[in-house]
C-alpha positions as CSV (number, residue, x, y, z in Angstrom):
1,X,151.0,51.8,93.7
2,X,152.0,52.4,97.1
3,X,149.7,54.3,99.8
4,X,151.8,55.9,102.9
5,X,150.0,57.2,106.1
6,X,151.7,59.4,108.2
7,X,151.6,60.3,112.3
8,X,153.3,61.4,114.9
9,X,153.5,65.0,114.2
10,X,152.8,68.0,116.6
11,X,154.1,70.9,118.6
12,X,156.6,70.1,120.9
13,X,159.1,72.2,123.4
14,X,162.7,72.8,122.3
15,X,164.4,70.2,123.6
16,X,161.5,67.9,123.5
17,X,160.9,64.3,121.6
18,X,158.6,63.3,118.9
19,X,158.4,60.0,117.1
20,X,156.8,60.0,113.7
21,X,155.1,56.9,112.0
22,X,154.8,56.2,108.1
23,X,152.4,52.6,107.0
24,X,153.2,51.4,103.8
25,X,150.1,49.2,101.7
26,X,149.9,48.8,98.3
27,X,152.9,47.2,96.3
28,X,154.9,46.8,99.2
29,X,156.2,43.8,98.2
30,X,159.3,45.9,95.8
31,X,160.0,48.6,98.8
32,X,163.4,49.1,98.8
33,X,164.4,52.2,100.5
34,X,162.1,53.9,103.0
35,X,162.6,57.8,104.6
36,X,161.9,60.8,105.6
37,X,162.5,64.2,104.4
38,X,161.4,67.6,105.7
39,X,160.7,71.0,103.7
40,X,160.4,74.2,105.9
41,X,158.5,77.1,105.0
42,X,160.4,78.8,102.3
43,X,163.5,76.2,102.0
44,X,163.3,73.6,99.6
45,X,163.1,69.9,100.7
46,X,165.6,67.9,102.5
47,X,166.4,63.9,103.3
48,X,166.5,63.8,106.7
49,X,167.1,59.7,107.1
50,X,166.8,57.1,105.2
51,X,167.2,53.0,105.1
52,X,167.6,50.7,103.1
53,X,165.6,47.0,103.3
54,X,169.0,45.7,104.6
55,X,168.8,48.2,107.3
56,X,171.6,50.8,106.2
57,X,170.7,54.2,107.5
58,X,172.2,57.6,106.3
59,X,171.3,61.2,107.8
60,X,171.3,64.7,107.5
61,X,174.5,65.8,109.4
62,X,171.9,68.6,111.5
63,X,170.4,65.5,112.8
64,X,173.1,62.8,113.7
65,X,173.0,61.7,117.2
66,X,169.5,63.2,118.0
67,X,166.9,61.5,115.7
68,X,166.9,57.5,114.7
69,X,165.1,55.8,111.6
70,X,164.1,52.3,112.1
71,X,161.7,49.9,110.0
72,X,159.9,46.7,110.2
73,X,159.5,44.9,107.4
74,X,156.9,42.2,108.6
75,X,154.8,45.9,109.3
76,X,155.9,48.6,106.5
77,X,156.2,50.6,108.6
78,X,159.1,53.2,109.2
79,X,159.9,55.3,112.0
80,X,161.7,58.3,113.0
81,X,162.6,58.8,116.5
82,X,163.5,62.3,117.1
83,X,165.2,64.0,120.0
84,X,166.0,67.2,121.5
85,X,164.4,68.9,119.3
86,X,165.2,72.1,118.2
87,X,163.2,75.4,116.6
88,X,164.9,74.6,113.4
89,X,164.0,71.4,112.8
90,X,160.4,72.9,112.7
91,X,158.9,71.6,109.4
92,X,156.4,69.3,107.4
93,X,157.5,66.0,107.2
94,X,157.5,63.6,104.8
95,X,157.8,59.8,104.6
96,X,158.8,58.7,101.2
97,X,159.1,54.9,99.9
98,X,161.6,53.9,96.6
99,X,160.4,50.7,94.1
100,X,162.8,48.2,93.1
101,X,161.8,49.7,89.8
102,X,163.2,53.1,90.5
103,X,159.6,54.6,91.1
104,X,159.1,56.8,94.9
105,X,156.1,57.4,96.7
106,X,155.4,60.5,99.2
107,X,152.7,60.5,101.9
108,X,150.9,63.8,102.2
109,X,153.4,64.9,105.3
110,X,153.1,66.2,108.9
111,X,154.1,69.2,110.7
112,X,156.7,69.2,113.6
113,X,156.7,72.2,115.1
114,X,159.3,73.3,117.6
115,X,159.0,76.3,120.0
116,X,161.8,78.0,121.2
């Protein structure tokens, strides 16, 4: 079992920056992959970043360049860094953890909200 707490989330200017936190407990000892996805209302949900416990990152093209996933391993912890913000990245976010064995975790997700 793996317990994720999420922060960072919040209303925030177009334009603006937000940095979103996710702690890992539990099992962490078989995290492999760690990331973030986002659902807005009426759309179904999407990866945003991930990375993998080597450190390979992979993103949504709608948010190359403005938003950066990073994790510490000593912490489990991941983090998304996101700038200039737009109104469509308005969403809940999630942070979601993959098992060596296959199995993924979801924390209970925070909404980034982005006025126009």
């Amino acid at each position: 079992q793996v317990q994720l707490v999420e922060s960072g989330g919040g209303l925030v200017q177009a334009g603006g920056s937000l940095r979103l936190s996710c702690a890992a407990s539990g099992s962490i000892f078989s995290i492999n992959t760690m990331g973030w996805y986002r659902q807005a209302p009426g759309k179904q949900r999407e990866l945003v970043a991930g990375i993998t416990s080597g450190g390979t990152t992979n993103y949504a093209e709608s948010v190359k360049g403005r938003f950066t996933i990073s994790r510490d391993n000593a912490k489990n912890t991941v983090n998304l860094q996101m700038n200039s913000l737009k109104p469509e990245d308005t969403a809940v976010y999630y942070c979601n953890v993959g098992l060596r064995d296959g199995m993924d975790y979801w924390g209970k997700g925070t909404l980034v909200t982005v006025s126009s």
